[in-house]
C-alpha positions as CSV (number, residue, x, y, z in Angstrom):
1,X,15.7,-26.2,32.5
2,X,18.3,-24.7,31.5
3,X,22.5,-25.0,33.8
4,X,20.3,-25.1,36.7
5,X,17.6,-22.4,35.7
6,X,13.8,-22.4,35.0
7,X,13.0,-20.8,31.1
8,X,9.9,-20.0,30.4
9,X,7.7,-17.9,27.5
10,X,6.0,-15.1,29.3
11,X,2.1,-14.5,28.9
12,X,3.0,-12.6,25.6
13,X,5.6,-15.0,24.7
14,X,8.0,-12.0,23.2
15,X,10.7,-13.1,25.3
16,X,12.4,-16.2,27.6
17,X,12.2,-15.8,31.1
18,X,14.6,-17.0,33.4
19,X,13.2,-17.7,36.9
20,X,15.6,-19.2,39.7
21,X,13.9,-21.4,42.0
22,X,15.3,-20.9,45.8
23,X,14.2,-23.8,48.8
24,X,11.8,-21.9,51.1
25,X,10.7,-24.6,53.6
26,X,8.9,-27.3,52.3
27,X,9.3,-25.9,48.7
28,X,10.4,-23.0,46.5
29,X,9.8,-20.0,45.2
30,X,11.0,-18.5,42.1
31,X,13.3,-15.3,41.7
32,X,13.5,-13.8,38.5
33,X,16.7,-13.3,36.8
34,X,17.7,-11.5,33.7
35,X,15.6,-12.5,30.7
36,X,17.4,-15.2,28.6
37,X,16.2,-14.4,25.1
38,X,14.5,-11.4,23.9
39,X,12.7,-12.1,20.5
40,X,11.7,-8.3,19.8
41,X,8.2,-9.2,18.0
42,X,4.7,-9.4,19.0
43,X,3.6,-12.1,16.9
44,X,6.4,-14.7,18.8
45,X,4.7,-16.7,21.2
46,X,7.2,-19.9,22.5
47,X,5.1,-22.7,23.7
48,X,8.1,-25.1,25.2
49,X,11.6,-25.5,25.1
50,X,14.0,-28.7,24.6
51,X,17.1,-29.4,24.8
52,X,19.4,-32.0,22.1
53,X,22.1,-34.5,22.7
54,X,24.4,-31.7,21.8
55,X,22.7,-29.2,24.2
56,X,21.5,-27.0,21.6
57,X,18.0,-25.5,22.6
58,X,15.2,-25.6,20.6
59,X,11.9,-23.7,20.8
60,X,8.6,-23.7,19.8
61,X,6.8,-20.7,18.3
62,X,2.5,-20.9,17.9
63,X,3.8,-16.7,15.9
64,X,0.3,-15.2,15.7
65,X,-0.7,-11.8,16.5
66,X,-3.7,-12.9,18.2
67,X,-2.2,-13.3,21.3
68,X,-5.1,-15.8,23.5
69,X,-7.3,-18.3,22.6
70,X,-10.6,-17.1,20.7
71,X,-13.5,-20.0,21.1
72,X,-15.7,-17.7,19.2
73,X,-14.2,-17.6,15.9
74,X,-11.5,-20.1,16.0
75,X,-10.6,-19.1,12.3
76,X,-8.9,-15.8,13.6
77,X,-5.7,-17.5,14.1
78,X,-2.7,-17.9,12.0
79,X,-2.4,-21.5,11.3
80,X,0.2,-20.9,8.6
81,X,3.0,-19.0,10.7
82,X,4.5,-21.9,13.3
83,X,8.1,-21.8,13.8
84,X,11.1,-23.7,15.3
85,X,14.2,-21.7,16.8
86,X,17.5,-23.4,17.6
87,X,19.6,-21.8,19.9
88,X,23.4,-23.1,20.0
89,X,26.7,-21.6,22.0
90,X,29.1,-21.1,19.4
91,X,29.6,-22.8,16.0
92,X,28.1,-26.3,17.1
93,X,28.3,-29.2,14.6
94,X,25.6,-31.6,15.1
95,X,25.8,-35.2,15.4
96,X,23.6,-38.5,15.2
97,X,22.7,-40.2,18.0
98,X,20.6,-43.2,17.7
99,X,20.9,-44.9,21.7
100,X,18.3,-47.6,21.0
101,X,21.2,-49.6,19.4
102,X,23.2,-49.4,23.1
103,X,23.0,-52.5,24.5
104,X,21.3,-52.6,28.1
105,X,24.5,-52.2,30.1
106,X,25.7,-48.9,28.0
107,X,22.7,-47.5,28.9
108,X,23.2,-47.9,32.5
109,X,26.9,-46.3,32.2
110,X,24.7,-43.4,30.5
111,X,22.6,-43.2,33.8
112,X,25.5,-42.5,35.9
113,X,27.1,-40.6,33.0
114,X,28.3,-37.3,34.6
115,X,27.8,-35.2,32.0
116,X,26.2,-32.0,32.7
117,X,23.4,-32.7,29.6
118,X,20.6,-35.0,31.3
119,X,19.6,-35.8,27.9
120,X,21.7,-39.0,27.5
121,X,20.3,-40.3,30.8
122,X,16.6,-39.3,30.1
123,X,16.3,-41.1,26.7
124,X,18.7,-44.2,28.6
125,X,16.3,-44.5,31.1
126,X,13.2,-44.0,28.6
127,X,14.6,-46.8,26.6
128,X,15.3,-49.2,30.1
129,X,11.6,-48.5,30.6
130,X,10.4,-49.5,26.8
131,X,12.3,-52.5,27.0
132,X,11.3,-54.0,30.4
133,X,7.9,-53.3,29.4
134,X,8.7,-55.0,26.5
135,X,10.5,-58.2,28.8
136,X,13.6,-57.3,26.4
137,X,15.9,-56.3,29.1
138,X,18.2,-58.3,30.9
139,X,18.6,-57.3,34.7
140,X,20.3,-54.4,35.4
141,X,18.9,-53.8,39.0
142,X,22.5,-55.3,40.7
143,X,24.7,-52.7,39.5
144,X,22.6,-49.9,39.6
145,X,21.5,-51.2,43.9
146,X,25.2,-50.9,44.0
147,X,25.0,-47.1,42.7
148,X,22.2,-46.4,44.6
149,X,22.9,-48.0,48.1
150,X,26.7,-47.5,48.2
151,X,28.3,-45.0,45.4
152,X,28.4,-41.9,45.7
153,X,24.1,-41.7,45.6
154,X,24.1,-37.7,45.5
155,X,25.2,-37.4,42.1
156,X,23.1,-40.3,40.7
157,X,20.5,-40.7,43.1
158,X,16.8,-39.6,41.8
159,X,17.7,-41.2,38.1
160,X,18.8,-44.7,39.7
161,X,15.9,-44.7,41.5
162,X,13.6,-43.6,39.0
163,X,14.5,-46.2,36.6
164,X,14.7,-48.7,38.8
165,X,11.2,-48.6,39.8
166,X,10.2,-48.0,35.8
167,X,11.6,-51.5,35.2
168,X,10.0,-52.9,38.3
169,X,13.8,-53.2,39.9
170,X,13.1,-51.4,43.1
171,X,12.0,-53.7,45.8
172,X,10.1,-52.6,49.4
173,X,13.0,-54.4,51.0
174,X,15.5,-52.3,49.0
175,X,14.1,-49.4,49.1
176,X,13.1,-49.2,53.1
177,X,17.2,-49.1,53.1
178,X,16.7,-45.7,51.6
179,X,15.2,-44.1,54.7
180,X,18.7,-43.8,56.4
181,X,19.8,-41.8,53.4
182,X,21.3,-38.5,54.4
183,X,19.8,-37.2,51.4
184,X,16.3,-35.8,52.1
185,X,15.7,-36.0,48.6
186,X,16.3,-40.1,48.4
187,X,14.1,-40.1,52.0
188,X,11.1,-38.5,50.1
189,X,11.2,-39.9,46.6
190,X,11.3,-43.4,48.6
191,X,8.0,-42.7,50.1
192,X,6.5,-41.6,46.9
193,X,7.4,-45.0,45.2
194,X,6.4,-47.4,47.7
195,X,2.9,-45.3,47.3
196,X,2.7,-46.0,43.5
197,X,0.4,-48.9,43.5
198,X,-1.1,-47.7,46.9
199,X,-0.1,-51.0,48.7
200,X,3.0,-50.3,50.7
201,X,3.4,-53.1,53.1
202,X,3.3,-53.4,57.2
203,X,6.9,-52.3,57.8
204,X,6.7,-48.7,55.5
205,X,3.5,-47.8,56.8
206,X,5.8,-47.9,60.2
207,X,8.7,-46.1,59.2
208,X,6.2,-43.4,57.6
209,X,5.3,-42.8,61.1
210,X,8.7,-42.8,62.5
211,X,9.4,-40.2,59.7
212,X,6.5,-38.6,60.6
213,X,7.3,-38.1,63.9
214,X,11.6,-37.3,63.7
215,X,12.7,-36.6,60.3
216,X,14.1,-33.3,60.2
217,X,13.2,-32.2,56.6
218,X,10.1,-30.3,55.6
219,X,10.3,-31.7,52.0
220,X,10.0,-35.1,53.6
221,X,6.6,-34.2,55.7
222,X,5.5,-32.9,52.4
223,X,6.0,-36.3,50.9
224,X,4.3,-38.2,54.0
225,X,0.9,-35.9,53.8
226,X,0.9,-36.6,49.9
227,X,1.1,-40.2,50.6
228,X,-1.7,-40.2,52.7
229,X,-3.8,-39.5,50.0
230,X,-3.4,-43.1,48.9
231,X,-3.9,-44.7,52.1
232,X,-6.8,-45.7,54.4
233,X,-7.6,-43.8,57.4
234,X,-6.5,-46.4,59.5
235,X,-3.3,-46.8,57.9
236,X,-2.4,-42.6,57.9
237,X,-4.0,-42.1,61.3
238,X,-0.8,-42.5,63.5
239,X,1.3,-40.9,60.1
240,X,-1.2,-38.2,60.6
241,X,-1.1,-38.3,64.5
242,X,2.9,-37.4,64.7
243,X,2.8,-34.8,61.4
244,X,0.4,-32.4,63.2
245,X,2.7,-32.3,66.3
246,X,5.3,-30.1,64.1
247,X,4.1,-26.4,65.4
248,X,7.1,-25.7,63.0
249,X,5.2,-26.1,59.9
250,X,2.4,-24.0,61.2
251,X,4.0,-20.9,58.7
252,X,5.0,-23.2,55.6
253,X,3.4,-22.4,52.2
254,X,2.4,-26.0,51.6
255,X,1.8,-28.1,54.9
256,X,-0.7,-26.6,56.7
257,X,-3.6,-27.5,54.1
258,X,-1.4,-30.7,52.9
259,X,-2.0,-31.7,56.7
260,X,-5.6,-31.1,56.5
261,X,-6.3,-32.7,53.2
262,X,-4.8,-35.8,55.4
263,X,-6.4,-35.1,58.5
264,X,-9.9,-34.8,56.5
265,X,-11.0,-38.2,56.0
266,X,-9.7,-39.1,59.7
267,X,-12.7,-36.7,61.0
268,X,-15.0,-37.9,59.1
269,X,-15.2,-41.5,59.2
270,X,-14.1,-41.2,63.4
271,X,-14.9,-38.0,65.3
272,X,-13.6,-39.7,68.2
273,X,-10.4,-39.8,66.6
274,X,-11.1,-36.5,65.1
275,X,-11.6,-35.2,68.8
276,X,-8.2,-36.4,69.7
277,X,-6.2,-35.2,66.9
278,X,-7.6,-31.6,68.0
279,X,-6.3,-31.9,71.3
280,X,-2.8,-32.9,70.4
281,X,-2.5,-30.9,66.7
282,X,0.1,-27.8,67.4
283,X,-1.0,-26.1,64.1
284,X,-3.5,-23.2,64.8
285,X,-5.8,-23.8,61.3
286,X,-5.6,-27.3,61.8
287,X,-7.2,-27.2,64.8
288,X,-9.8,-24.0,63.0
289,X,-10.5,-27.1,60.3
290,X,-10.9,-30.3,62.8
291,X,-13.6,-28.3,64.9
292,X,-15.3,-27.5,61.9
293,X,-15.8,-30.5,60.5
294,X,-16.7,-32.0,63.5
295,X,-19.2,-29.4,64.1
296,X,-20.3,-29.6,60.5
297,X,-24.1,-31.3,60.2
């Protein structure tokens, strides 16, 4: 990622593309944009990209003429030709960072840093991880509950909460606080963690539902059928229940078989139940997949 934009190597690897990913429904679909580096050789084939503490780029190059994978004769490629590219705006001077030396607290400030290269936060948050892992670090989880529950939780939002559940700091009780987050982004990424360990207690397996049934985002019913993945069929039955009364999703590009893959297990292991969620299901293939499983020998 790259100011907000997707680069990748094309199938040839001869050049960077740029893609631009736009929200369509429940998720999004890439527009290309102009090409962000054009190497002008056949032999370049980028692999992966990443970016420094100083935002330089640098790229991986496999450079072989042989442009896919030969199992026959693995001896036709070029081991000898690998190359790294750096990529810099203007006359960059580099400089030494070494953040394992940051005490626990300078690596929160890096968290909610708000500078625009999320490399300082990634490596803050790798290194919060490693050390709680560890039982080296002290408790940070106050300050950063503050960020998340009360400032300003747009800006900071997915990387408090990420590292707060890498060093075990983000309680059920905390986090079921999270569901009356405007952001639908918070909403989701709440469900998603309370699922880790596929044990979310009594009172998130009932707000599920109640998402389920009146949250407005797509994203978020995306994030509820994935969950059900992870729970029993008793415990996603009424989840499932409310999410197949959204005829709105019946044209999305993800929920329709994320539903199903859900709904499943349900049929299965109750065709009672199965029956019932075909009579009340408002999505036309659900209701194609229901009878045909319950119909199935």
């Amino acid at each position: 990622e790259y100011h907000g934009r997707l680069i990748m190597g094309n199938i040839h690897g001869q050049r960077l593309n740029m893609d631009v990913p736009e929200r369509a429904g429940s998720g999004y679909v890439g527009r290309h944009a102009p090409d962000f580096l054009n190497f002008n050789d056949r032999a370049s084939q980028t692999l992966n990209q990443q970016i420094d503490q100083d935002g330089n780029v640098f790229v991986i190059d496999w450079y072989d003429r042989q442009q896919c994978h030969n199992q026959r004769d693995p001896n036709v490629h070029d081991r000898s030709n690998g190359r790294i590219y750096k990529i810099s705006y203007g006359d960059k001077k580099g400089t030494q960072v070494d953040l394992a030396k940051l005490e626990d607290k300078r690596l929160v400030d890096l968290l909610l840093n708000a500078s625009p290269n999320a490399w300082y936060a990634r490596h803050a948050s790798r290194l919060l991880q490693e050390r709680a892992a560890d039982k080296q670090l002290r408790s940070t989880t106050p300050e950063l509950m503050r960020v998340l529950l009360n400032v300003n939780p747009d800006k900071y939002l997915l990387r408090v909460m990420w590292s707060l559940h890498a060093t075990a700091g983000l309680t059920e009780k905390d986090a079921m606080r999270l569901f009356s987050n405007k952001s639908e982004n918070a909403r989701a990424w709440t469900i998603q963690l309370l699922c880790e360990d596929h044990k979310p207690g009594e009172a998130a397996l009932k707000e599920f539902a109640r998402l389920a049934k009146e949250d407005p985002s797509p994203l978020v019913r995306l994030y509820l059928a994935s969950a059900c993945q992870r729970l029993t069929v008793a415990e996603r039955a009424p989840i499932v229940e409310a999410l197949l009364a959204h005829a709105e999703d019946a044209a999305d590009q993800n929920l329709p078989l994320m539903y199903w893959y859900a709904t499943e297990p349900i049929v299965a292991a109750e065709p009672a139940k199965g029956a019932l969620l075909l009579a009340r299901a408002k999505i036309p293939i659900i209701r194609e997949y229901i009878t045909r499983r319950l119909t199935a020998k």
